[in-house]
C-alpha positions in Angstrom: 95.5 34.3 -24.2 99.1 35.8 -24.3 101.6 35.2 -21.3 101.8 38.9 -20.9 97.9 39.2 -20.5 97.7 35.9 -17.6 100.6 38.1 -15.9 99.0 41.6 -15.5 98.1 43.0 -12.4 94.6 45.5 -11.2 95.5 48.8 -10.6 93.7 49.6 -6.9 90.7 51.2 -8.3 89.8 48.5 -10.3 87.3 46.4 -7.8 85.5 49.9 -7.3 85.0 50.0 -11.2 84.0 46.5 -11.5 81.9 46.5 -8.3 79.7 49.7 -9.5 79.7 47.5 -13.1 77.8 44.5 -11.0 75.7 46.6 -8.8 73.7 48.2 -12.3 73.2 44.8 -13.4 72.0 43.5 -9.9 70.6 46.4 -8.3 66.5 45.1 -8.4 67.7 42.3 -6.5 69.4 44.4 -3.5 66.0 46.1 -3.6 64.0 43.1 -3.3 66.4 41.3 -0.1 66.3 44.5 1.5 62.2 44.9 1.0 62.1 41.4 2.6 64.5 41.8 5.3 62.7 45.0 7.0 59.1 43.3 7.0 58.7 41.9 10.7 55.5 40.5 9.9 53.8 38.3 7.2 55.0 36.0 4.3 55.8 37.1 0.9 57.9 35.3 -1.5 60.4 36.8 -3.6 58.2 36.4 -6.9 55.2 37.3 -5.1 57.3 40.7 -3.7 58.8 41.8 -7.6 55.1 41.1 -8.8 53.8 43.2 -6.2 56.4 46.1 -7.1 55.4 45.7 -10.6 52.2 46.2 -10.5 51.7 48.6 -8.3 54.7 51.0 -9.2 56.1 50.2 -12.1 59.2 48.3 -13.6 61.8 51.6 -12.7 60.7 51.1 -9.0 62.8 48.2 -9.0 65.8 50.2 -9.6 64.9 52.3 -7.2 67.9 54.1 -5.0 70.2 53.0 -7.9 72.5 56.5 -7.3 73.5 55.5 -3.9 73.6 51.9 -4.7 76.6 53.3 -7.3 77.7 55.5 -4.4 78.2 52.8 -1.7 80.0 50.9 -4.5 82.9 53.5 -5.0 83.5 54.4 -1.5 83.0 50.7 0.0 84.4 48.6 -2.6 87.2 51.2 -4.0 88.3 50.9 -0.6 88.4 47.1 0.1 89.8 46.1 -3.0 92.1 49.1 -3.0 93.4 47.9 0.3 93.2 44.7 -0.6 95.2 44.4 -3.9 98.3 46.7 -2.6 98.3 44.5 0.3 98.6 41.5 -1.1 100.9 42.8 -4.0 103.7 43.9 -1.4 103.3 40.9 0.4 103.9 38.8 -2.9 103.0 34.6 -3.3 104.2 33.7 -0.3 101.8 35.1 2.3 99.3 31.8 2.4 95.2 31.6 2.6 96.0 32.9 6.7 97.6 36.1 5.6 95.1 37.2 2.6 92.1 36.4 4.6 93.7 38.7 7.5 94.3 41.2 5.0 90.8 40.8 3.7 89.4 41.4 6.7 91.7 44.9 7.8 90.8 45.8 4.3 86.9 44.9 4.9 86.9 47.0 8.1 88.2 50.2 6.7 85.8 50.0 3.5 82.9 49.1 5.6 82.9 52.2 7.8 84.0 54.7 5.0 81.1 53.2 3.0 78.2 53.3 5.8 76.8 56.9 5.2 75.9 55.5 1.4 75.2 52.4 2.6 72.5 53.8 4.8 71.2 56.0 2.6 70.6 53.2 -0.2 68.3 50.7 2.7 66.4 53.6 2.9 66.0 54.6 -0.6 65.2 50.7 -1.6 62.5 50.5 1.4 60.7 53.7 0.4 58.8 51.7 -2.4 57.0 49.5 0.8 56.1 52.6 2.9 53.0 54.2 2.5 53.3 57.4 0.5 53.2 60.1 3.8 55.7 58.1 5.4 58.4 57.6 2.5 61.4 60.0 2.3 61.5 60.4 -0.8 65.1 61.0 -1.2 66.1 62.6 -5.3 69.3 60.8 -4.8 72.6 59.4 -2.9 73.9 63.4 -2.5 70.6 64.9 -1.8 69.9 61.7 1.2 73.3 62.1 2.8 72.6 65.7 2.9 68.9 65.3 4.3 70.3 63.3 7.0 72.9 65.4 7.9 70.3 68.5 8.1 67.5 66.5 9.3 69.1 63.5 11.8 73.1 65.3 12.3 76.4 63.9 11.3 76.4 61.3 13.8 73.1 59.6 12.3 74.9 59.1 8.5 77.2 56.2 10.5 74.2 54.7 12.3 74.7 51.0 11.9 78.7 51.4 11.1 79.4 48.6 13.9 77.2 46.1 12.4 78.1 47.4 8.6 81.9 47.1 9.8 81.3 43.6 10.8 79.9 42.7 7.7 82.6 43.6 5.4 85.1 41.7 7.2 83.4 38.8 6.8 81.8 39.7 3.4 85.4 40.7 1.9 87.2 37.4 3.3 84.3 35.3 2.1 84.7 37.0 -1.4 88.5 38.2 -2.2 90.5 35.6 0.1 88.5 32.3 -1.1 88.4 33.7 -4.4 91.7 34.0 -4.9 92.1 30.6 -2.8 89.7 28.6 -5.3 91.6 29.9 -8.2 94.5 29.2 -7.2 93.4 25.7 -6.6 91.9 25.2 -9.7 95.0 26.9 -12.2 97.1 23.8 -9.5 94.9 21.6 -10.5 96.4 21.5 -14.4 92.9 21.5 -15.6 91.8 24.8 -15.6 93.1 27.9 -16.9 93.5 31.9 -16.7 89.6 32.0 -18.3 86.3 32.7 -18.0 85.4 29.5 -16.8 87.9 29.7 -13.6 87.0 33.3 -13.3 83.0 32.1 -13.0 83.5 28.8 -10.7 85.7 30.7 -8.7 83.7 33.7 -7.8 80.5 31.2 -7.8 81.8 29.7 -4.7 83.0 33.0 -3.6 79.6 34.1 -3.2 78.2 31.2 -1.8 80.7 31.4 1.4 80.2 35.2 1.7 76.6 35.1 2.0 76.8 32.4 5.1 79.1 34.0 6.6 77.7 37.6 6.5 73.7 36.9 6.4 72.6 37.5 10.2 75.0 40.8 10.2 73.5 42.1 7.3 70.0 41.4 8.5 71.0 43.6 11.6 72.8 46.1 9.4 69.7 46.1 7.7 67.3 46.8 10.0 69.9 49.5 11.9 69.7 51.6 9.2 65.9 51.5 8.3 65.3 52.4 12.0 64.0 56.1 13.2 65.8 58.0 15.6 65.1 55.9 18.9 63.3 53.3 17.6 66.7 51.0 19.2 68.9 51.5 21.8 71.6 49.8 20.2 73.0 46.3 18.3 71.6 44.2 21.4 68.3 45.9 21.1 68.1 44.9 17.3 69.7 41.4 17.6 66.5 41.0 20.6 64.0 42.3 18.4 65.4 39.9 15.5 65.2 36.8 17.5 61.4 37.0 18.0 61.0 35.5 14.7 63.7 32.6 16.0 67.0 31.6 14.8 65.8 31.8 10.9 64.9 35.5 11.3 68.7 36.0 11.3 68.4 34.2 7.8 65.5 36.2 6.8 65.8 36.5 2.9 68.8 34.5 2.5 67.9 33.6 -0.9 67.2 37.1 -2.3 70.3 37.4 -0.6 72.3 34.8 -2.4 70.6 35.5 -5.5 71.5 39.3 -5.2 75.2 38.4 -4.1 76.2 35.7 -6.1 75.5 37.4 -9.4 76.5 40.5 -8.2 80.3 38.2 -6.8 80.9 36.2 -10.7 79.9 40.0 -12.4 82.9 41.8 -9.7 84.9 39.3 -10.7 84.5 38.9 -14.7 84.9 42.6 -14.1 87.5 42.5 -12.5 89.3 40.0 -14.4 89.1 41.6 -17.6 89.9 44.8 -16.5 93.0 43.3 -15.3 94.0 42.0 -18.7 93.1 44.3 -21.0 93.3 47.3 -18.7 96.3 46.4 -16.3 100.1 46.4 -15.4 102.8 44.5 -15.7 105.1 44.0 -12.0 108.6 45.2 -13.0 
């Protein structure tokens, strides 16, 4: 790989690009953690669950709010990384692990409220596939659900959850960019690794790993907020109370859908990402 390659930087639109790119080749596994998350009741494993979907609607059912999916992507993701990689260009090498994971969360903050009313509207899309057929929305896409809420629920309603979606992108977006970037650098220090696919994929492996600890309870809650009805919770402490019946592990409830979802979906951003910024990027002056 030429110097000039190894010293390209993303232009800000880049994570949105690579995010969307990850989110077509993950999306059935979104669908499937949210599916299990929004079941208060009963056991069902996560073969069991895609089986189930199979069978009973058909392979395409697992992709299955895919528009909004791609629409959360572009206005949550854009943002973040947008934020993100002009922050931490103007600050330059110096700024340390501290400053990048502050600047991943600021940047996590503003991308998870501007994303919510997508966000929102793809839980609901995804769980439609579990309610019976009178109850299910039925949404034709992202455009046509954000304006059925606005019609049917008001303006307020497309933010419901934005506190607890807010509170996951900080800590998803430090778990992901700032430890990504921290990993890498430690393994190009190391002598033994280089600017390749390999660092790309260890890093972002680990990446994913930390962000799904860190933001599984919120995104339960998140979760949950926006599959509500109108009413059906007074508000966060409601939802956390209603959570905790199924004890401290229903915070965790399909952490493994979860990881398998995220952790793809983190090495794919990444790779993305990466080779975007190669082949695709700019040189500082």
């Amino acid at each position: 790989m030429s110097d000039d390659k190894k010293k390209r930087v993303s232009y800000w639109y880049f994570g949105g690009l690579a995010s969307a790119g990850a989110a077509c080749c993950t999306h059935p596994l979104d669908l499937l953690k949210v599916t299990l998350q929004t079941q208060q009741e009963g056991k069902i494993s996560l073969l069991q669950l895609t089986g189930k979907v199979v069978r009973t609607q058909g392979v395409l059912a697992l992709y299955n709010g895919l528009s909004a999916s791609l629409l959360r992507q572009l206005t949550y993701s854009t943002t973040r990384f947008g934020i993100y990689e002009v922050g931490k260009q103007a600050m330059g090498n110096d700024s340390g692990f501290l400053g990048k994971a502050a600047l991943a969360g600021a940047a996590g903050a503003a991308g998870g409220f501007v994303g919510t009313p997508a966000d929102m509207v793809n839980v609901r899309m995804q769980n439609d596939i579990k309610l019976p057929v009178e109850q299910r929305r039925n949404y034709k896409n992202a455009v046509d659900g954000l304006f059925r809420v606005y019609r049917e629920e008001g303006f307020a309603r497309l933010f419901s959850g934005a506190s607890t979606a807010t509170s996951r992108a900080v800590f998803m977006t430090i778990g992901q960019l700032s430890f990504y970037d921290l990993v890498k650098d430690l393994l190009l220090q190391s002598g033994h690794f280089g600017d390749n696919l390999t660092t790309h994929f260890l890093s972002s492996l680990t990446a994913g790993a930390i962000a799904t600890t860190l933001t599984q309870p919120l995104d339960v809650l998140k979760t949950r907020a926006m599959n509500a009805k109108p009413g059906e919770f007074s508000g966060v402490w409601d939802i956390v109370r209603f959570t905790a019946r199924l004890g401290p592990l229903g915070f965790f409830k399909g952490y493994v859908p979860a990881f398998v979802r995220l952790g793809p979906h983190t090495i794919l951003t990444f790779v993305f990402l990466e080779q975007l910024r190669m082949n695709f990027g700019y040189l500082k002056p």
